[in-house]
PDB file of N, CA, C, O and CB in Angstrom:
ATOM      1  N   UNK A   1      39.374  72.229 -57.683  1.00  0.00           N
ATOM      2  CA  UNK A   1      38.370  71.206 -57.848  1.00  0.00           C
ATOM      3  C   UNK A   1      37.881  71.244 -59.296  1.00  0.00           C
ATOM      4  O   UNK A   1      37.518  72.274 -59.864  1.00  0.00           O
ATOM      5  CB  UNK A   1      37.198  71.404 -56.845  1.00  0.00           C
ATOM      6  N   UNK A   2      37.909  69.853 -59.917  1.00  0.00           N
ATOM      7  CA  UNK A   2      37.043  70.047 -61.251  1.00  0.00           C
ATOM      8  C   UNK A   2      36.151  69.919 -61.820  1.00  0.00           C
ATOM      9  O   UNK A   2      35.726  68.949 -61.191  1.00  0.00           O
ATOM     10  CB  UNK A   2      37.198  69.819 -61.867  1.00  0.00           C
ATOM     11  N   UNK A   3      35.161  70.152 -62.822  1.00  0.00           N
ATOM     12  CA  UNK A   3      33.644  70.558 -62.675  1.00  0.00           C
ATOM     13  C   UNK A   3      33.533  69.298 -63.255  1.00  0.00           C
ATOM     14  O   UNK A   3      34.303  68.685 -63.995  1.00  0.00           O
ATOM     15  CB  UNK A   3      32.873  71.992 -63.419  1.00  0.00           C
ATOM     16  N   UNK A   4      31.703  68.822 -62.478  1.00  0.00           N
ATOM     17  CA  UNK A   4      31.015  67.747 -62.889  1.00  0.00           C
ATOM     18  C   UNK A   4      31.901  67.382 -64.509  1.00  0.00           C
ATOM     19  O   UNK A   4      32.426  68.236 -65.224  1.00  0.00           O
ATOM     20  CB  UNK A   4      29.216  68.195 -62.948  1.00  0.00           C
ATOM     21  N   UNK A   5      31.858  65.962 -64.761  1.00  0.00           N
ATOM     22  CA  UNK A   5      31.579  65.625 -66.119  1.00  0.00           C
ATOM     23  C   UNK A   5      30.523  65.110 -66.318  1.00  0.00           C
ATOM     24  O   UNK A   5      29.936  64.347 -65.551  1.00  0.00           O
ATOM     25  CB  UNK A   5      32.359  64.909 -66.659  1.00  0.00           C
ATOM     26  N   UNK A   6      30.042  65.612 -67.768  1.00  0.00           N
ATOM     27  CA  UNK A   6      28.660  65.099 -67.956  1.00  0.00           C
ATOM     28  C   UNK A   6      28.665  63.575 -68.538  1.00  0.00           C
ATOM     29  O   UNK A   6      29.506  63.160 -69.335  1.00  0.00           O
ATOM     30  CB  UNK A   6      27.866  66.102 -68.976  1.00  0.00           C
ATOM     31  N   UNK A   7      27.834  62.989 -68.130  1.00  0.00           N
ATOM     32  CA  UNK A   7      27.679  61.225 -68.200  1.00  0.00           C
ATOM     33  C   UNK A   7      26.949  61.553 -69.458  1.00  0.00           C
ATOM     34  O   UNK A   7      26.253  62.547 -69.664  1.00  0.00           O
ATOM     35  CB  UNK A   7      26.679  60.129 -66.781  1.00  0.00           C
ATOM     36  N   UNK A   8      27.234  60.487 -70.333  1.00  0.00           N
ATOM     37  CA  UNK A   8      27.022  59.961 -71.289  1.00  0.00           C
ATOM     38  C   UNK A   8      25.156  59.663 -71.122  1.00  0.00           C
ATOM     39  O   UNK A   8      24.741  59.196 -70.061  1.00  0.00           O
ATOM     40  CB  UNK A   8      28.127  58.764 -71.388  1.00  0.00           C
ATOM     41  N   UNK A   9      24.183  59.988 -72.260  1.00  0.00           N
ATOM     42  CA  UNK A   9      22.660  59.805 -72.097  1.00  0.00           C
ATOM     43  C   UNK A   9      22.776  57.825 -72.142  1.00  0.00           C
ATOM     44  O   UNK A   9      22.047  57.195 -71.375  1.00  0.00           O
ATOM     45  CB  UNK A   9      21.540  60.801 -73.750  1.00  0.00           C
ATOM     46  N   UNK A  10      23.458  57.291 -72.818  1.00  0.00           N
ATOM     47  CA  UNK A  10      23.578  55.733 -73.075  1.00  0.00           C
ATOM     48  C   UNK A  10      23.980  55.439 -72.004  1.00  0.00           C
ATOM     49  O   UNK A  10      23.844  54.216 -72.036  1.00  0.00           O
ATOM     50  CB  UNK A  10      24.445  55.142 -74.144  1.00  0.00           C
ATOM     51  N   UNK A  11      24.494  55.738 -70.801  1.00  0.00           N
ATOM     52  CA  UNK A  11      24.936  55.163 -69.619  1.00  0.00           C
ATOM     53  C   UNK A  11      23.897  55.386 -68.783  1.00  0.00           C
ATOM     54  O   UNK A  11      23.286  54.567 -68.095  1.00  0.00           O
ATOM     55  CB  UNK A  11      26.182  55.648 -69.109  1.00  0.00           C
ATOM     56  N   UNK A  12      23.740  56.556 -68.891  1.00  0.00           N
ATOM     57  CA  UNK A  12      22.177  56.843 -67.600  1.00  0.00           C
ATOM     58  C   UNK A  12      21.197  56.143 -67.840  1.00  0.00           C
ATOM     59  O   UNK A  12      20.640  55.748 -66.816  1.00  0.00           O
ATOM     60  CB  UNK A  12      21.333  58.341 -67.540  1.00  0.00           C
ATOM     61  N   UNK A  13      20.460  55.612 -69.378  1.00  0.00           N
ATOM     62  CA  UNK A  13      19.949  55.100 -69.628  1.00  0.00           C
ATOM     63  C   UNK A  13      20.092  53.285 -69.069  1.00  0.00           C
ATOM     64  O   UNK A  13      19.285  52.629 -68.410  1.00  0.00           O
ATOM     65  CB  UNK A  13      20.014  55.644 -70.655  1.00  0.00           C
ATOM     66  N   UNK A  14      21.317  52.916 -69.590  1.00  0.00           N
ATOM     67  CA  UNK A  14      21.756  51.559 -68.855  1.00  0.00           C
ATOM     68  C   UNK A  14      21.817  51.744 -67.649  1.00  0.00           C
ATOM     69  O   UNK A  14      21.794  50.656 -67.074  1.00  0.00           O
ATOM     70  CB  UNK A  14      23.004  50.970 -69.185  1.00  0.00           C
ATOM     71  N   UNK A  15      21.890  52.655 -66.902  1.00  0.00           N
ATOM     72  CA  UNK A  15      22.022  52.281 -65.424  1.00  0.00           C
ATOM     73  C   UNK A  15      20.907  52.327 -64.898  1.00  0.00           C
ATOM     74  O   UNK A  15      20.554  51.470 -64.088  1.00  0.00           O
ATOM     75  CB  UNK A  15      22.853  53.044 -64.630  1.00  0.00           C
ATOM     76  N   UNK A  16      19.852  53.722 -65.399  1.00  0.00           N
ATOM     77  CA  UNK A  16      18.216  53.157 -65.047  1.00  0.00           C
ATOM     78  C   UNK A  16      17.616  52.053 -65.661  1.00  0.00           C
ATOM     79  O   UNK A  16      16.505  51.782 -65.206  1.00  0.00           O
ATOM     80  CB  UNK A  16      17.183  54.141 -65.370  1.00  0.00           C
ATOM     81  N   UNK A  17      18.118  51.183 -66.756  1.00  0.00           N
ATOM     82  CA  UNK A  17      17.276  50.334 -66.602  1.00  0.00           C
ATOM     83  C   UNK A  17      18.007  48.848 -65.907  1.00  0.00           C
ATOM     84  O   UNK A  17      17.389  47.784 -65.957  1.00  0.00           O
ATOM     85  CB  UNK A  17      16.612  50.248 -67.980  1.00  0.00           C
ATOM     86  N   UNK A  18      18.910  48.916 -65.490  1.00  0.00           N
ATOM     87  CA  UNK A  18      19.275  47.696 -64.823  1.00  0.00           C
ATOM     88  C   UNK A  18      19.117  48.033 -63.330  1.00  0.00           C
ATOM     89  O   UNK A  18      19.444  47.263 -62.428  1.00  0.00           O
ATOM     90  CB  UNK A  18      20.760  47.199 -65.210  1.00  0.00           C
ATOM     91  N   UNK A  19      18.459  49.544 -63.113  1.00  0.00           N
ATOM     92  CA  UNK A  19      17.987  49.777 -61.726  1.00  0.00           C
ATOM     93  C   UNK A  19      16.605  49.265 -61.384  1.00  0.00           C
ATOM     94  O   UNK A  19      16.169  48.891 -60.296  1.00  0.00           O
ATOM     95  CB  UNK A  19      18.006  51.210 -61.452  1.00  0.00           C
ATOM     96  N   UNK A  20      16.038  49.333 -62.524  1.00  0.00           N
ATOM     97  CA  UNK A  20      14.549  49.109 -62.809  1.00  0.00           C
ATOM     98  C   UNK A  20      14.180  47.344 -63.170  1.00  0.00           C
ATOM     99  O   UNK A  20      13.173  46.806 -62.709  1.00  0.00           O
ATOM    100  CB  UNK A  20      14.149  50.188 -64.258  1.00  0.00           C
ATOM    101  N   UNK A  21      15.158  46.628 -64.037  1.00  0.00           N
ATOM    102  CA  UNK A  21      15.133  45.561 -63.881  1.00  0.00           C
ATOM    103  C   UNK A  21      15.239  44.372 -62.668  1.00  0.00           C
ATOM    104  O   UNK A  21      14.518  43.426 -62.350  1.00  0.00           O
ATOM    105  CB  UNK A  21      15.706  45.570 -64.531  1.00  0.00           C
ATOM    106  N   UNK A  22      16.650  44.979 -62.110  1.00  0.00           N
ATOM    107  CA  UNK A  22      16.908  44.201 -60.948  1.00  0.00           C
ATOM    108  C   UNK A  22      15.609  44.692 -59.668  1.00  0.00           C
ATOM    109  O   UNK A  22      15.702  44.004 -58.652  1.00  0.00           O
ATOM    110  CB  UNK A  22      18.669  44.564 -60.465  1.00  0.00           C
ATOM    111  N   UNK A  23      14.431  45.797 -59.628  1.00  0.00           N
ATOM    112  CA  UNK A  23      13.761  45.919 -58.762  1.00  0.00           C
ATOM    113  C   UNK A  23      12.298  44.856 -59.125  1.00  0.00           C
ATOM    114  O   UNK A  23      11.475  44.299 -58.399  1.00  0.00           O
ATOM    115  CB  UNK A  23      13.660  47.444 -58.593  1.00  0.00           C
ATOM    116  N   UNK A  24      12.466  44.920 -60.393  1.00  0.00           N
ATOM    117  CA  UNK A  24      11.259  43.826 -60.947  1.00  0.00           C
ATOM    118  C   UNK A  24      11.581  42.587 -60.757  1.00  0.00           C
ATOM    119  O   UNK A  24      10.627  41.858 -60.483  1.00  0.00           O
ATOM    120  CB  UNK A  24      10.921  43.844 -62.443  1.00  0.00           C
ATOM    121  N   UNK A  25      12.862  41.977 -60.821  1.00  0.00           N
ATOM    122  CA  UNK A  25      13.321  40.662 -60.916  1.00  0.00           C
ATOM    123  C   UNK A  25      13.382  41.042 -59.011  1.00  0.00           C
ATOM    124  O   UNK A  25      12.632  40.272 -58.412  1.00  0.00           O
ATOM    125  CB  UNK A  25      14.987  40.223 -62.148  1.00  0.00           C
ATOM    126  N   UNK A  26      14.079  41.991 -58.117  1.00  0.00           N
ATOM    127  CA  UNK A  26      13.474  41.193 -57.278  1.00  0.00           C
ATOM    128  C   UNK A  26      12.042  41.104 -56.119  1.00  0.00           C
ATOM    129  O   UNK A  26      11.847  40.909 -54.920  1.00  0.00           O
ATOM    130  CB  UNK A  26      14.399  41.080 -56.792  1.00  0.00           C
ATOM    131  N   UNK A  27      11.481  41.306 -57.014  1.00  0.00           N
ATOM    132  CA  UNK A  27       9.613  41.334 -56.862  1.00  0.00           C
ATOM    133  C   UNK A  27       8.984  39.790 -57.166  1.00  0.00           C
ATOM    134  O   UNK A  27       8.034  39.106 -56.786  1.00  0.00           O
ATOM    135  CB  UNK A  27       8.761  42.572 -58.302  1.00  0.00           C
ATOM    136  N   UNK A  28      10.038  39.692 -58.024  1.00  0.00           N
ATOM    137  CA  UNK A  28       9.334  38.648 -58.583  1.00  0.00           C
ATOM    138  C   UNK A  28       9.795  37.044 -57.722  1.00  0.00           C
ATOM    139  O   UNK A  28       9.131  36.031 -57.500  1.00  0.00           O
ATOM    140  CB  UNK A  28       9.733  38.719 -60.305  1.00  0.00           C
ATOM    141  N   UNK A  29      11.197  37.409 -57.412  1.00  0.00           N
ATOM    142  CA  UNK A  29      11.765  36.118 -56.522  1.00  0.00           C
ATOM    143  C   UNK A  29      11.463  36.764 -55.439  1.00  0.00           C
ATOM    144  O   UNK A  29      12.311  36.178 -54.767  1.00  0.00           O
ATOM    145  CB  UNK A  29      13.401  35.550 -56.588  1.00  0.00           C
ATOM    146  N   UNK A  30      10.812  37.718 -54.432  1.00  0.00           N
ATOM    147  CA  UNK A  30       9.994  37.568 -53.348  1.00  0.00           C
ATOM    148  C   UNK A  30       9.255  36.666 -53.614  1.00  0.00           C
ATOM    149  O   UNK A  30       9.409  35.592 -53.033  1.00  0.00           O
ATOM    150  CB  UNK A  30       9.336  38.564 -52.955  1.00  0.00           C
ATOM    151  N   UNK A  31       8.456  36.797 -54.363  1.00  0.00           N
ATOM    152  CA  UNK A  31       6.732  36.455 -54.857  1.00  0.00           C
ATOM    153  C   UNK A  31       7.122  34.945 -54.933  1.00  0.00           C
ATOM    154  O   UNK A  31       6.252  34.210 -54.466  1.00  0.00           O
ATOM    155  CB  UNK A  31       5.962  37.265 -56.691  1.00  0.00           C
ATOM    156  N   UNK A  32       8.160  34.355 -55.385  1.00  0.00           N
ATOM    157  CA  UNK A  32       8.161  33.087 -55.374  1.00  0.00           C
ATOM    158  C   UNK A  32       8.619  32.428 -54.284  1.00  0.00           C
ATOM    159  O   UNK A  32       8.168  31.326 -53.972  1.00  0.00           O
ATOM    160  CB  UNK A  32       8.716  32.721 -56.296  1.00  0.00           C
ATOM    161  N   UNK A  33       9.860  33.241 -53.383  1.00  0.00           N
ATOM    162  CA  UNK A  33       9.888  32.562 -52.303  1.00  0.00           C
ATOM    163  C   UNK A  33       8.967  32.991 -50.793  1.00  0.00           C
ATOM    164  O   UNK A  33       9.138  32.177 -49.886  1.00  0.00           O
ATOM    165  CB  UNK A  33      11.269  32.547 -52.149  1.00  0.00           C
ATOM    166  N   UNK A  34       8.430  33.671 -50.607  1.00  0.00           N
ATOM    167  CA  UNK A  34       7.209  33.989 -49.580  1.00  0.00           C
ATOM    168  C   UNK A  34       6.582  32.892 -49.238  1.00  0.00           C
ATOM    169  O   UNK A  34       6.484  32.558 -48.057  1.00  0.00           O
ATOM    170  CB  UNK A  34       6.134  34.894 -50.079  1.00  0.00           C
ATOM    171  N   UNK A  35       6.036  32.136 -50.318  1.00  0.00           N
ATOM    172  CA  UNK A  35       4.994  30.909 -50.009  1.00  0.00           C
ATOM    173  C   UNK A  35       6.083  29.666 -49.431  1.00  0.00           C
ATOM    174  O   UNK A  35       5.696  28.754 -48.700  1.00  0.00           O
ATOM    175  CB  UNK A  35       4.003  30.337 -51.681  1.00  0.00           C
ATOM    176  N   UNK A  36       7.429  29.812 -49.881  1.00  0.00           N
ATOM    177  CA  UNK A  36       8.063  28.468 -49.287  1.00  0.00           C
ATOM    178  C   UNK A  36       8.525  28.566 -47.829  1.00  0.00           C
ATOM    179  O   UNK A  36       8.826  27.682 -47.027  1.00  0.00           O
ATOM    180  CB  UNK A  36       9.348  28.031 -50.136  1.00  0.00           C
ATOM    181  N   UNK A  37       8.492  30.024 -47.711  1.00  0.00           N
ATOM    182  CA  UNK A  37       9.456  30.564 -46.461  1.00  0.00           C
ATOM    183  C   UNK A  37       8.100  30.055 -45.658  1.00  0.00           C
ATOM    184  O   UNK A  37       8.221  29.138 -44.845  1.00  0.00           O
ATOM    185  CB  UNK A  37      10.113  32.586 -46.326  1.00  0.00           C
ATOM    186  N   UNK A  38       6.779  30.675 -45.900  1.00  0.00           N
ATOM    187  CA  UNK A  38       5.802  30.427 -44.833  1.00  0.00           C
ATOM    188  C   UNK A  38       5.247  28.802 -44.653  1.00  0.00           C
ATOM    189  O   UNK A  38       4.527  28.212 -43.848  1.00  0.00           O
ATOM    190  CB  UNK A  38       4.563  31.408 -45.169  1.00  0.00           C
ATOM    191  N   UNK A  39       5.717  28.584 -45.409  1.00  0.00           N
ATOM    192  CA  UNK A  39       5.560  26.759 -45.137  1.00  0.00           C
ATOM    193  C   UNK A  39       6.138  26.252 -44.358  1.00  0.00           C
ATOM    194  O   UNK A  39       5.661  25.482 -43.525  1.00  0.00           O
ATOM    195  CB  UNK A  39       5.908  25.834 -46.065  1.00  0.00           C
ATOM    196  N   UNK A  40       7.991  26.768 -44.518  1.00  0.00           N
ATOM    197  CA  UNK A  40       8.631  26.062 -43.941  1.00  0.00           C
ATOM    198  C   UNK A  40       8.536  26.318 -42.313  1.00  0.00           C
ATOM    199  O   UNK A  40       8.833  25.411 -41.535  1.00  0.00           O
ATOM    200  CB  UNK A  40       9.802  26.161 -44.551  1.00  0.00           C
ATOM    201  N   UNK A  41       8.096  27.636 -41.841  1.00  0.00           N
ATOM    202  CA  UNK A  41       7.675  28.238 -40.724  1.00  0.00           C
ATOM    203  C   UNK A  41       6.610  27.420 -40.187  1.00  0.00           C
ATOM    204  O   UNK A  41       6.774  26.803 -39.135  1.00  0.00           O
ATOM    205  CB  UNK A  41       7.291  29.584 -40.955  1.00  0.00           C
ATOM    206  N   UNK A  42       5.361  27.367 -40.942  1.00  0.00           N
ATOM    207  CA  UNK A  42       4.301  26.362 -41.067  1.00  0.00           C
ATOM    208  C   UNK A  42       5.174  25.224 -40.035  1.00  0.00           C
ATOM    209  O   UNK A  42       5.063  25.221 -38.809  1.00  0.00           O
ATOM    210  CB  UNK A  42       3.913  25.832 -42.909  1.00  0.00           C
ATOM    211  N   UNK A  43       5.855  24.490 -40.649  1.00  0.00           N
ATOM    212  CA  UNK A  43       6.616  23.277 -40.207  1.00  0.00           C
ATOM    213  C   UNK A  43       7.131  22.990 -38.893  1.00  0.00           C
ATOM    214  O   UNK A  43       6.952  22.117 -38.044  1.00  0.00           O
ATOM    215  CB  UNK A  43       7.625  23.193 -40.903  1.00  0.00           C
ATOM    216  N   UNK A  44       8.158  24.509 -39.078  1.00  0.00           N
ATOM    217  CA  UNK A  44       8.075  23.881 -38.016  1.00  0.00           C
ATOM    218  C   UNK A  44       8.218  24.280 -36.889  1.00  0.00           C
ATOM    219  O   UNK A  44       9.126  24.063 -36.086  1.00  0.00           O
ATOM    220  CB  UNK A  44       8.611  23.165 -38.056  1.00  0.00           C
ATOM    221  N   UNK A  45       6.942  25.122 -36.776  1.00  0.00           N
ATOM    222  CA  UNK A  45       6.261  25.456 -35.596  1.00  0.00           C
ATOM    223  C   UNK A  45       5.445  24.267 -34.927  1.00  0.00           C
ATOM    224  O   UNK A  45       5.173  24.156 -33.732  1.00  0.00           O
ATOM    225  CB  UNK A  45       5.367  26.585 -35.919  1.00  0.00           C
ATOM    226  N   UNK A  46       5.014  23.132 -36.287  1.00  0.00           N
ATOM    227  CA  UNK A  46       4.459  22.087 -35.775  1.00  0.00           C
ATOM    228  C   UNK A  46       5.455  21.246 -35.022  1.00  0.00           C
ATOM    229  O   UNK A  46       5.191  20.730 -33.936  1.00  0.00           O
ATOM    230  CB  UNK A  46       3.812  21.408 -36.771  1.00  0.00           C
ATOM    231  N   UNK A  47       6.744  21.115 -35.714  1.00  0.00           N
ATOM    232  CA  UNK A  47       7.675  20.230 -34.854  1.00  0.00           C
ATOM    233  C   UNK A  47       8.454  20.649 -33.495  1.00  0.00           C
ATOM    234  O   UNK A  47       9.166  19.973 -32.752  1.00  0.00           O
ATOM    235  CB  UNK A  47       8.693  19.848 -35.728  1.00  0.00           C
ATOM    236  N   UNK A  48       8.044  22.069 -33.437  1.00  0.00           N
ATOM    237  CA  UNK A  48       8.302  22.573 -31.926  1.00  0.00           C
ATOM    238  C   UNK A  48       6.882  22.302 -31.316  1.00  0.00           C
ATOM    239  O   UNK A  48       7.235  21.735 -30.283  1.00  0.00           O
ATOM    240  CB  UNK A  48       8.800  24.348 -31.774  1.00  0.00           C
ATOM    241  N   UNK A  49       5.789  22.323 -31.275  1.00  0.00           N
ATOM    242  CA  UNK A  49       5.188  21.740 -30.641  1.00  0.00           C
ATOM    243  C   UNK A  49       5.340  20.517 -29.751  1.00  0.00           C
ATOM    244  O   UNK A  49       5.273  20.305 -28.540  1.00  0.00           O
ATOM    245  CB  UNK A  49       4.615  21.702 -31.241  1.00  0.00           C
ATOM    246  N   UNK A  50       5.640  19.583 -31.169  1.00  0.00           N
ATOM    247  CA  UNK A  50       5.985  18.129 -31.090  1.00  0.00           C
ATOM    248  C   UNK A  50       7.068  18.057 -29.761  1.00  0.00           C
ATOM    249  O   UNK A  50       6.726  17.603 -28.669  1.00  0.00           O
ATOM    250  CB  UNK A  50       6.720  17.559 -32.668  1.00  0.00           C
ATOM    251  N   UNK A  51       8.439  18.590 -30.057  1.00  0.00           N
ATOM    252  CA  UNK A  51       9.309  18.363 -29.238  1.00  0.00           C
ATOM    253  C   UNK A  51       8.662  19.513 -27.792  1.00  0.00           C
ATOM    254  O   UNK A  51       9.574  19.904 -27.064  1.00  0.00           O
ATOM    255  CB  UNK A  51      10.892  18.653 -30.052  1.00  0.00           C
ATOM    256  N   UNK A  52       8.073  19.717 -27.633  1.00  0.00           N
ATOM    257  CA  UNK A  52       7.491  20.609 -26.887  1.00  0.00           C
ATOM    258  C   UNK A  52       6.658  19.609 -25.593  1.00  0.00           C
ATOM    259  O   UNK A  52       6.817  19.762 -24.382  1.00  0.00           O
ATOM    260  CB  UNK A  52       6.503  21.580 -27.934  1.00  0.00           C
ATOM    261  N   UNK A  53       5.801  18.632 -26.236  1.00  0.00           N
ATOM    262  CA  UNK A  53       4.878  17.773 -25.898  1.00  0.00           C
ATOM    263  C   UNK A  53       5.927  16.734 -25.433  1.00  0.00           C
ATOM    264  O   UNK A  53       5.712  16.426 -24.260  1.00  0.00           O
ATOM    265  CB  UNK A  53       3.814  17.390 -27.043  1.00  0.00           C
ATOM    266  N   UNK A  54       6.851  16.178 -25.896  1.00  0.00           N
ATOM    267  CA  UNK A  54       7.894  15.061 -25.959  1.00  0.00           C
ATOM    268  C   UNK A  54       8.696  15.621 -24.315  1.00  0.00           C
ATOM    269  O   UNK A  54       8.941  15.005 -23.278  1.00  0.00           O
ATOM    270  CB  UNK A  54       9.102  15.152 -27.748  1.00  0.00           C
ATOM    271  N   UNK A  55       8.855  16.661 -24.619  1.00  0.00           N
ATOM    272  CA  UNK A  55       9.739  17.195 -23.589  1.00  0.00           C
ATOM    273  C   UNK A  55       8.980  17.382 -22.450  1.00  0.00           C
ATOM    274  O   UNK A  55       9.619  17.611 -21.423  1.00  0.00           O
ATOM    275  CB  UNK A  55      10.409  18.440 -23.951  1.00  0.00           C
ATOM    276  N   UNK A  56       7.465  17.331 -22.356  1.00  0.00           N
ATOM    277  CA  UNK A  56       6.898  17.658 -21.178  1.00  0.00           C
ATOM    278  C   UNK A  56       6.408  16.103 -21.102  1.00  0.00           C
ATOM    279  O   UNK A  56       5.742  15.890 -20.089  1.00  0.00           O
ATOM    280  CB  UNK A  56       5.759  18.996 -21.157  1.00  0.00           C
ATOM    281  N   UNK A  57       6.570  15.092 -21.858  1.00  0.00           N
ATOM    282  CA  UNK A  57       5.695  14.139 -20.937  1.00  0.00           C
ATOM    283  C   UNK A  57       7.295  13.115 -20.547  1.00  0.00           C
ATOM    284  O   UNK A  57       7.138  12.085 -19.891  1.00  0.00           O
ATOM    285  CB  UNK A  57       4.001  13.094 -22.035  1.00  0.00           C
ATOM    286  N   UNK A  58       8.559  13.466 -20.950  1.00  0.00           N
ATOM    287  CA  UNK A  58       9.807  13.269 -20.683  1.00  0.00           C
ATOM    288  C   UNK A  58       9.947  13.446 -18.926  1.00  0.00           C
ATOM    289  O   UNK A  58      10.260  12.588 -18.101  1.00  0.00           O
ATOM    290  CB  UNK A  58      10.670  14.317 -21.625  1.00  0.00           C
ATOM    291  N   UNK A  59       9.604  14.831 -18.731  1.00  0.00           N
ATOM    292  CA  UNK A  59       9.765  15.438 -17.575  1.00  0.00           C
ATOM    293  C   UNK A  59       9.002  14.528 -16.537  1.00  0.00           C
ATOM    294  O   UNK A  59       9.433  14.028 -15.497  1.00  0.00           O
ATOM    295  CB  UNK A  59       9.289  16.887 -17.664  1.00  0.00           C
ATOM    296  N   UNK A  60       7.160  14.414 -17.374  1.00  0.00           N
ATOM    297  CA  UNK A  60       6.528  13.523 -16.658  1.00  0.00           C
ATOM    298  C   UNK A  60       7.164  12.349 -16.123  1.00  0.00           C
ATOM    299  O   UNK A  60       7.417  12.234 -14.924  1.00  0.00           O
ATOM    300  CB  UNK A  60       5.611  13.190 -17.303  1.00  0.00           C
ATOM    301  N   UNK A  61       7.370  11.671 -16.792  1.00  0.00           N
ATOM    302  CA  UNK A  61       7.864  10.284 -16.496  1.00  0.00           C
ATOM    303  C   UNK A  61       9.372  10.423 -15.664  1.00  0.00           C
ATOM    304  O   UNK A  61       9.702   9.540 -14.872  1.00  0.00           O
ATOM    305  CB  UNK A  61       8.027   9.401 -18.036  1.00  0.00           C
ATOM    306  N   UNK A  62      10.425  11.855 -15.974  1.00  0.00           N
ATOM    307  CA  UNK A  62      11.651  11.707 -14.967  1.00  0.00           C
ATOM    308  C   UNK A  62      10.988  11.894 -13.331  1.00  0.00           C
ATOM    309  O   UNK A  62      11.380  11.409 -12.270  1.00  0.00           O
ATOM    310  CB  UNK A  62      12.956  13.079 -15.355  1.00  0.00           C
ATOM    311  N   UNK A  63       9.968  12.695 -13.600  1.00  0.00           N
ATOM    312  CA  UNK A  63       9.705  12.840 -11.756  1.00  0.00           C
ATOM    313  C   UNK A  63       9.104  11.820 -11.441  1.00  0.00           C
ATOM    314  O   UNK A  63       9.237  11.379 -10.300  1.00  0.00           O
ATOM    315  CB  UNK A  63       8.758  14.071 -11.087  1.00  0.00           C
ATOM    316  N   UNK A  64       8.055  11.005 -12.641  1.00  0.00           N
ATOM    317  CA  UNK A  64       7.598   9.410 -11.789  1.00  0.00           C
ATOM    318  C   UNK A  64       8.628   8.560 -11.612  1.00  0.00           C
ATOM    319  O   UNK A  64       8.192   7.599 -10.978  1.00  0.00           O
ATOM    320  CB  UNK A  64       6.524   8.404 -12.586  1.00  0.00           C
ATOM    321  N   UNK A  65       9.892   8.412 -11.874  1.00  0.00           N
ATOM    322  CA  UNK A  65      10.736   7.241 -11.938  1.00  0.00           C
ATOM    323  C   UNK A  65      11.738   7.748 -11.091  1.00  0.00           C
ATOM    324  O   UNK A  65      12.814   7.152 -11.052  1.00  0.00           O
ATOM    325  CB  UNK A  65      11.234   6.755 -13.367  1.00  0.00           C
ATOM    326  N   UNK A  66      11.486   9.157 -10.131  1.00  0.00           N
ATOM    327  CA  UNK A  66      12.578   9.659  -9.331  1.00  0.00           C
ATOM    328  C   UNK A  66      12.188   8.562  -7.923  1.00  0.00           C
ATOM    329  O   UNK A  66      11.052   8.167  -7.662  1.00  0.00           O
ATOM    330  CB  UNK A  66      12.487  11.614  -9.053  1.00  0.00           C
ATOM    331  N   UNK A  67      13.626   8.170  -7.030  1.00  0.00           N
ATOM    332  CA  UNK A  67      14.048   7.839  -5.932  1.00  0.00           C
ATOM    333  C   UNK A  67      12.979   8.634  -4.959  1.00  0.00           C
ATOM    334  O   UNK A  67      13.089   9.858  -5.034  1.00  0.00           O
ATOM    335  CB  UNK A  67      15.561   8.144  -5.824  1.00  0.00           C
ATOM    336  N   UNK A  68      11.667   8.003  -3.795  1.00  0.00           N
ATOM    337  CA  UNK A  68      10.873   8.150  -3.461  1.00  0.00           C
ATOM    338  C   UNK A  68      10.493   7.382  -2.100  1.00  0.00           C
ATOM    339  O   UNK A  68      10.658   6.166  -2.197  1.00  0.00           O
ATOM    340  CB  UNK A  68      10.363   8.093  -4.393  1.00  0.00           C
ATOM    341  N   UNK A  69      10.162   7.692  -1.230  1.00  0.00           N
ATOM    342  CA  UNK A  69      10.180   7.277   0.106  1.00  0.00           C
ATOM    343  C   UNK A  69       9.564   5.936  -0.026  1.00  0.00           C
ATOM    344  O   UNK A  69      10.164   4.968   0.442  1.00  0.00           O
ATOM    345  CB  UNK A  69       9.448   8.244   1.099  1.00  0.00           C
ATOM    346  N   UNK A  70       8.682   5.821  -0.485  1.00  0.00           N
ATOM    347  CA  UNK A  70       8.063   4.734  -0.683  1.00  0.00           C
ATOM    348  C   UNK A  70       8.790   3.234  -1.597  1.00  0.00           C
ATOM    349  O   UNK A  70       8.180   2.169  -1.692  1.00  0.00           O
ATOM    350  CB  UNK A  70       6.911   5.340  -1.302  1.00  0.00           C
ATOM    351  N   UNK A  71       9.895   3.436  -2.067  1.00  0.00           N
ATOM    352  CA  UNK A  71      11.024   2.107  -2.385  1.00  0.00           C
ATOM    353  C   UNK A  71      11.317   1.414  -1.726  1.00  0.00           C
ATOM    354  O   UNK A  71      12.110   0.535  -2.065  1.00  0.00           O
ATOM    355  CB  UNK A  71      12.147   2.215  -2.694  1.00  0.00           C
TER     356      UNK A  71
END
């Protein structure tokens, strides 16, 4: 087996700081997409409602318009 080679101080250096960059850069595109993600959630939780309401007064109206002794 052959012993460690020692890395270069200019490489360790480049590799901590593109370790350190890419953790800031992605801090920073959290930070920008968080607010769109919770909007879009926002959304459409409202439009499941919607189809929520649609679908129950759907139902309403299939059991009023069902075949009934009274025809």
């Amino acid at each position: 087996m052959l012993p460690p080679v020692a890395v270069s101080p200019l490489i360790k250096t480049a590799r901590y700081s593109a370790l350190i960059a890419g953790i800031i850069y992605g801090k920073k595109r959290y930070d920008y997409l968080k607010p769109i993600a919770a909007e879009e959630r926002r959304i459409e939780e409202e439009e499941k409602k919607i189809q929520e309401e649609q679908a129950r007064i759907a139902k309403i109206l299939a059991e009023a318009n069902e075949d009934t002794i009274l025809k």
